[in-house]
C-alpha positions in Angstrom: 96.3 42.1 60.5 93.6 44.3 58.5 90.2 43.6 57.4 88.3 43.5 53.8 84.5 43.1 54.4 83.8 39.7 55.4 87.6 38.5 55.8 90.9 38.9 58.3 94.0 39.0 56.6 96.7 37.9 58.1 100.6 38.4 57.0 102.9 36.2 59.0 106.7 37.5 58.3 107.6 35.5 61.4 107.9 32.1 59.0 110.4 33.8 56.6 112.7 34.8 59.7 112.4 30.9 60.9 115.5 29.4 60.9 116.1 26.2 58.3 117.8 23.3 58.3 120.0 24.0 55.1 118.4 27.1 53.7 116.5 29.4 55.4 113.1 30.1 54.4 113.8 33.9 54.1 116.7 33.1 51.9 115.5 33.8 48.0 118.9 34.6 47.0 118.4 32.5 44.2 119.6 35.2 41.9 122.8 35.3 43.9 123.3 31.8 43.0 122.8 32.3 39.2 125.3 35.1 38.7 127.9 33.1 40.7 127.9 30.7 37.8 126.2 33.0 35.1 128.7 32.6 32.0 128.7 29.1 32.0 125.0 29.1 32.2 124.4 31.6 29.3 127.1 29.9 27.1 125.9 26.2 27.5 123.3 25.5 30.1 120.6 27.2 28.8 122.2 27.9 25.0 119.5 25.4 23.4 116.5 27.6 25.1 117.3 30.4 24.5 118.9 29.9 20.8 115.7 28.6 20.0 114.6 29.1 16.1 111.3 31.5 16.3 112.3 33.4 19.8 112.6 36.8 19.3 113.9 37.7 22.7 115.2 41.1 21.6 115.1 43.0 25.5 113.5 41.8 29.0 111.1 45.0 28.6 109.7 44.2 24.5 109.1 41.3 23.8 107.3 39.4 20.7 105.0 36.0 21.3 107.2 33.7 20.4 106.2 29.9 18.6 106.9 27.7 22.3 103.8 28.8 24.0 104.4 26.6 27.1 107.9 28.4 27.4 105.9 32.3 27.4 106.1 32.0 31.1 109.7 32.4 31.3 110.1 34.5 28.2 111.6 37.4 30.3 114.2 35.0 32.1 114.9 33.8 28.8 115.4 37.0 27.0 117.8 38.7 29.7 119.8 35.4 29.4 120.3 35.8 26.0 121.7 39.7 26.8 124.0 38.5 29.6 122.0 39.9 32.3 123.5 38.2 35.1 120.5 39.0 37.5 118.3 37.4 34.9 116.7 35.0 37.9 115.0 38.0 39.3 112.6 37.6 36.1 111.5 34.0 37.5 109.9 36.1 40.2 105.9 36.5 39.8 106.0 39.5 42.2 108.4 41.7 40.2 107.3 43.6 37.5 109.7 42.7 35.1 110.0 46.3 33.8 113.1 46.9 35.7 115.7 44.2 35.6 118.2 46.0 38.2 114.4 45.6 40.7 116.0 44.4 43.9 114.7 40.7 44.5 113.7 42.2 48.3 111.5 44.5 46.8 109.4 42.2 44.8 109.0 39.1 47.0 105.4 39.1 48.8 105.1 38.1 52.3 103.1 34.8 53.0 99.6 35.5 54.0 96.2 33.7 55.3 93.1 35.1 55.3 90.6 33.9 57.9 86.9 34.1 56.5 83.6 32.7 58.8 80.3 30.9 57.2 82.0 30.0 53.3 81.7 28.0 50.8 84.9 25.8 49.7 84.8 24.2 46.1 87.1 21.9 44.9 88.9 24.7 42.7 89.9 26.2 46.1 87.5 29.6 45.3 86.2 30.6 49.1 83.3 32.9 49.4 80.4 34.0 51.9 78.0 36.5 50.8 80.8 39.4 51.4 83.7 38.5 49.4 84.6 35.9 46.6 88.2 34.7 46.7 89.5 33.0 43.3 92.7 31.5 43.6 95.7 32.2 41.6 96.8 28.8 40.4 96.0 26.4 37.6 92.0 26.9 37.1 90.0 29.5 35.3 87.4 31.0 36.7 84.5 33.1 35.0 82.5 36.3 36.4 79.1 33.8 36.2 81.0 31.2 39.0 81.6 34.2 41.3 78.0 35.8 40.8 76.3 32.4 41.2 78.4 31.4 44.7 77.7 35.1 45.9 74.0 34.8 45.4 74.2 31.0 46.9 75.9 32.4 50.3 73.1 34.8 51.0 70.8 31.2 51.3 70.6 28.3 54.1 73.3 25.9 53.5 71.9 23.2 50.9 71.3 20.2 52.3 73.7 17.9 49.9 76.7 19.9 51.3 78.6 18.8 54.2 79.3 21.4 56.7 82.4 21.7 59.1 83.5 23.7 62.3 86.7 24.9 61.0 88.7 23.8 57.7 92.2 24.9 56.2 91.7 24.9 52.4 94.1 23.4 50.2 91.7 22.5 47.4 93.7 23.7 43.9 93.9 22.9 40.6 95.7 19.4 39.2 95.4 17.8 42.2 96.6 14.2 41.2 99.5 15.6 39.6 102.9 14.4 42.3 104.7 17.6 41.0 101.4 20.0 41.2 100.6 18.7 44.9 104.1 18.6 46.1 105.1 21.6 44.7 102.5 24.1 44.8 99.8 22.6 46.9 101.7 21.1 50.2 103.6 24.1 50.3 100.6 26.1 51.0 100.4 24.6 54.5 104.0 25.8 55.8 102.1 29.2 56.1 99.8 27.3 59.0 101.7 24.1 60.1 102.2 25.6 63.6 98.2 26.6 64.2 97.4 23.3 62.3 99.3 21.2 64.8 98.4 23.1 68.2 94.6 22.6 66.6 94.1 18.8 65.3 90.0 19.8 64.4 90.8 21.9 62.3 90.6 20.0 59.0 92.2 20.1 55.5 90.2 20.6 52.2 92.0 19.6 48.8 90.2 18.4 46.1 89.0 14.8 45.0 90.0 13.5 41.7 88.1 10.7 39.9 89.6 8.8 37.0 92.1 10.3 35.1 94.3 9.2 32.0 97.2 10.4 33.1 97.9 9.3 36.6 96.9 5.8 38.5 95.0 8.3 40.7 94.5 5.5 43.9 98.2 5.7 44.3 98.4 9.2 44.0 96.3 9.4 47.0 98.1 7.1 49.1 100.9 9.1 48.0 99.8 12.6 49.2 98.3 11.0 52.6 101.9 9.5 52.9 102.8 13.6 52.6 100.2 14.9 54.9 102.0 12.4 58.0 105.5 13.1 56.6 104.7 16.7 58.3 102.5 15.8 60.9 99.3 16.0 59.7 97.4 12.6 60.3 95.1 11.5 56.8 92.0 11.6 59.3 92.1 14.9 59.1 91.8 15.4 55.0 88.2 16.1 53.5 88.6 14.9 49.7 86.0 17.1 47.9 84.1 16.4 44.8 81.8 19.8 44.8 82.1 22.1 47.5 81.7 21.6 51.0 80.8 24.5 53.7 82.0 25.5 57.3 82.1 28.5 59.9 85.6 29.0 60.0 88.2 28.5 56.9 91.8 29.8 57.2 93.1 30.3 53.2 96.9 30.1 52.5 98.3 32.2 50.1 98.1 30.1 46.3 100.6 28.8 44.1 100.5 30.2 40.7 100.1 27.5 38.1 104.1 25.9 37.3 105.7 28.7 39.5 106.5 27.5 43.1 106.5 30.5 45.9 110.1 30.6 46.9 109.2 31.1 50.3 107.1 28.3 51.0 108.3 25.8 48.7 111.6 26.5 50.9 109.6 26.2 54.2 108.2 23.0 53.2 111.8 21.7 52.0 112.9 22.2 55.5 110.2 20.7 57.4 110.5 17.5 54.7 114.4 17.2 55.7 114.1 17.8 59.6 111.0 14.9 59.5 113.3 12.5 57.1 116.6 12.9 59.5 114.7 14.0 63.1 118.5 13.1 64.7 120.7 15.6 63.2 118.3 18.1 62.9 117.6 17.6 58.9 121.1 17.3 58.1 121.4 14.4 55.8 124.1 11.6 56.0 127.0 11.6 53.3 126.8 8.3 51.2 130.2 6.8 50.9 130.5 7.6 47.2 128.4 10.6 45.5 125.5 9.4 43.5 123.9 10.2 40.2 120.0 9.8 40.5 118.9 9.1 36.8 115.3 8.8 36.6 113.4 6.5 34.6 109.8 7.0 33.2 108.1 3.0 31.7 105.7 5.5 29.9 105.4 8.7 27.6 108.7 11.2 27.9 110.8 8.3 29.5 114.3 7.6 27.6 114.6 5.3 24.6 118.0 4.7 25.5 118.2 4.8 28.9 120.4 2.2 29.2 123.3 3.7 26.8 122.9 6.6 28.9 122.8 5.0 32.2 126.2 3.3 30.8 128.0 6.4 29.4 127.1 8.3 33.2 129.2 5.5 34.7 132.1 5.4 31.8 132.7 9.3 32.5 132.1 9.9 36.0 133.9 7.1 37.5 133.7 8.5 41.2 130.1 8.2 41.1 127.5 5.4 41.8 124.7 6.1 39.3 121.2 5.1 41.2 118.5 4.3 39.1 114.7 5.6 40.3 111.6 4.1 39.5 109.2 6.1 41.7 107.5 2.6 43.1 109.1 2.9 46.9 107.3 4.2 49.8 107.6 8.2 49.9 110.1 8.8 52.5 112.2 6.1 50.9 112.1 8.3 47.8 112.8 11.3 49.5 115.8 9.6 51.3 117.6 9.1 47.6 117.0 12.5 46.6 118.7 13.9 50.0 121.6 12.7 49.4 121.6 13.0 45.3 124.9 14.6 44.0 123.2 15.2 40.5 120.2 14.6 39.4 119.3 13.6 35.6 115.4 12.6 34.4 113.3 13.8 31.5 110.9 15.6 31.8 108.2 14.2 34.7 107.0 14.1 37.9 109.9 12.3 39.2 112.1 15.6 39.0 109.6 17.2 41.9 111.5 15.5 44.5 114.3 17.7 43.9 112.8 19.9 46.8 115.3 17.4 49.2 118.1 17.9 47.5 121.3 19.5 48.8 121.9 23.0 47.9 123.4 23.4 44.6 122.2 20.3 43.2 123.2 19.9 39.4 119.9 19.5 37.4 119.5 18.0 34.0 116.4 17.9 32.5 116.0 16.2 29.4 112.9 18.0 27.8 111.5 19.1 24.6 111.1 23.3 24.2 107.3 22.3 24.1 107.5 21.0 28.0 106.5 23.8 30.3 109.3 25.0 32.5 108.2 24.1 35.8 111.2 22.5 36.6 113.5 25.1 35.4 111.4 27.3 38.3 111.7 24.8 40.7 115.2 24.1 40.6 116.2 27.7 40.4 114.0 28.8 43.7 115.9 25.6 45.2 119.2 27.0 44.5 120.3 24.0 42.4 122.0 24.3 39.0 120.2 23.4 36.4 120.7 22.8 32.6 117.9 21.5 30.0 118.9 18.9 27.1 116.1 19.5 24.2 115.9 15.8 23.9 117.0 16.1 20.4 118.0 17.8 17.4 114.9 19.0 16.1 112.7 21.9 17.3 109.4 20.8 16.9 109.7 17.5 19.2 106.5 16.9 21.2 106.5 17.1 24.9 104.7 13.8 25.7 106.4 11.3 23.2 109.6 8.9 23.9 113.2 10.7 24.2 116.4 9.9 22.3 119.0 12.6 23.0 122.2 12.4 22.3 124.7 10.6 25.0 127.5 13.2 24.2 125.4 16.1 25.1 124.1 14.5 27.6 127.7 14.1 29.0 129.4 17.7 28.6 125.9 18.9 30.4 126.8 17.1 32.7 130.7 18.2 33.5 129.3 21.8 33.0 127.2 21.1 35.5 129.5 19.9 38.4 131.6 23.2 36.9 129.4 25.3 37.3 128.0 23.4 40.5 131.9 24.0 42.0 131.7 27.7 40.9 128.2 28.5 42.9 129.8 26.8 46.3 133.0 29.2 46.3 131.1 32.0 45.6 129.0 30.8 48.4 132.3 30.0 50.5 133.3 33.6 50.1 130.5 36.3 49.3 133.2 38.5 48.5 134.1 37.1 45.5 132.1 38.3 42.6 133.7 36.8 39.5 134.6 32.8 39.2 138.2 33.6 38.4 138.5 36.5 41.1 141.1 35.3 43.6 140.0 33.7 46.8 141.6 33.7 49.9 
């Protein structure tokens, strides 16, 4: 514990020693998993990405802006990739410097933290300040040196009459709020860092931010959707303030934040284990075995879904004959949706929201997103902090294909994704099976 002016800090390495169901939290071996299948990765999983007309990826330390702007993010991972650095996952780490690709991942992983502040404003951003300290979180808004100067000078005043004031509050409030991937993925995860003080304390409340119309999402379901989360984990919906400004109260406990896209490995893992244990209470999060593996192919009735979905749908059940290929149309209750994901063998979708509820999946998942280079790389992240094996399809032939438009990739790279996939899916378990091993073809005993 330590103290900056008007705030407690609080680190909590307890939760990264907890236990999981599947994975522990503290495990962020992710890197491990990559090199245990890195040729076949470099040479086709990721070939599109980084073969990309207009990268100039010439060394993880120099690099050159190149023409996918939404891909700059990973431009590191990309580049050590492309020069067969087989610990190119550390790059995917926000911590690390990225100066130093032999870094040890241990070194550069942060340990989850809340800070406990007393008399604060809350706005729907998720900034936090009192008339000592101004907290702007790292996620998906921008914030300017006039927001920060104004809410200081505000804190040093009575509390205005139009803003509703609480005892104690956890603050979730972040940026892109409606979003199912942004809220599952890098705003629920926030509250692993609490869960325990939140349930012992039921009035303490939770503070996310309320959304009005938006053209993007149905934003009434999305609501009943993230209350749907909130119980998944205990926490009952009368306990969620939905903010429009800011709201005020004499005790706020803030989580560590999510930077925008980029899921914390440690929480997003947390959160992933507390989904699985609440989903299958009996065997302690373990899910059952369907009869027969399944293929999950999502389907999107709007912008990025599949032209052909069907001739794909159709050519997955030709090919891979020992598989039931399941359909998802995102319209079942959430714990219903979570339950197909559980149990998913391989997972195939373009580019969407659907492809969030990877965070149930098994270990070692195979991942096939079907996205444009212009779509950000959130789910490459995701999946790789997950340990599952993912591989991208560029939804075409051409380079300059827009992110939100209809997909029509080609079936037969669809396919030979896919059985490089389960390869490299088979090559990650034995190298899981026996540490030892360090190259695929290495003997095993």
């Amino acid at each position: 514990m330590s103290h900056t002016q008007g705030a407690v800090v609080v680190r909590r390495p307890d939760l990264t020693r907890e236990p999981g169901s599947l994975a522990p939290a503290q495990d962020v071996d992710f890197v491990r998993t990559l090199e245990s299948y890195f040729p076949i990765s470099q040479s086709s999983l990721l070939r599109r990405m980084v073969e990309a007309d207009g990268f100039d990826l010439k060394s993880t330390t120099e690099h050159v802006r190149p023409k996918f702007g939404t891909l700059l993010g990973v431009r590191p991972f990309l580049g050590a990739v492309r020069e067969g650095n087989s610990a190119a996952a550390q790059l995917l780490t926000p911590y690390c410097s990225g100066e130093d690709p032999g870094q040890d991942i241990e070194d550069c992983v942060r340990i989850p933290t809340l800070v406990s502040m007393v008399d604060v404003f809350i706005n729907r951003k998720g900034a936090v300040w009192n008339e000592h300290d101004f907290i702007a979180p790292v996620n998906c808004a921008r914030f300017t040196k006039d927001e920060a100067e104004d809410a200081l000078l505000e804190a040093t005043g009575d509390v205005p009459r139009y803003v509703e004031s609480y005892e104690k509050v956890f603050v979730m409030a972040q940026e892109w709020g409606p979003n199912y991937y942004h809220f599952t993925v890098e705003h629920l995860p926030r509250i692993t860092l609490a869960l325990d003080i939140l349930i012992d304390n039921p009035d303490i409340m939770i503070v996310m931010r309320h959304h009005g119309q938006d053209k993007w999402h149905d934003t009434s379901t999305e609501f009943e959707t993230h209350m749907e989360l909130f119980e998944l984990i205990g926490i009952s919906r009368e306990r969620v303030v939905d903010t429009s400004h800011e709201v005020h109260a004499n005790l706020a406990i803030v989580p560590t934040t999510t930077i925008c896209g980029d899921p914390d490995p440690h929480m997003v893992n947390m959160l992933r284990n507390r989904f699985l244990q609440s989903l299958f209470p009996d065997t302690g999060g373990v899910p059952p075995v369907p009869p027969r593996p399944v293929i999950v192919l999502i389907v999107r009735s709007n912008i990025r879904g599949l032209e052909n979905n069907n001739e794909v749908r159709e050519a997955l059940e030709m090919n891979f004959t020992s598989f039931d290929v399941v359909e998802f149309f995102g319209t079942d209750p959430v714990r219903d949706q979570l339950k197909i994901f559980a149990t998913a063998a391989m997972i195939i979708a373009p580019h969407g929201a659907g492809l969030a509820n990877m965070i149930v999946a098994p270990l070692h998942t195979p991942v096939l997103e079907i996205a444009p280079l212009e779509c950000p790389p959130c789910f490459l992240r995701l999946a790789f902090k997950l340990h599952h094996i993912y591989a991208r399809h560029t939804a075409g032939d051409e380079w300059t294909i827009s992110c939100n438009t209809w997909y029509n990739p080609g079936v037969d790279g669809i396919i030979d994704l896919a059985r490089d996939l389960l390869e490299a899916k088979r090559q990650a378990d034995d190298a899981r099976k026996f540490p030892g091993a360090a190259d695929a073809d290495e003997e095993q005993p």
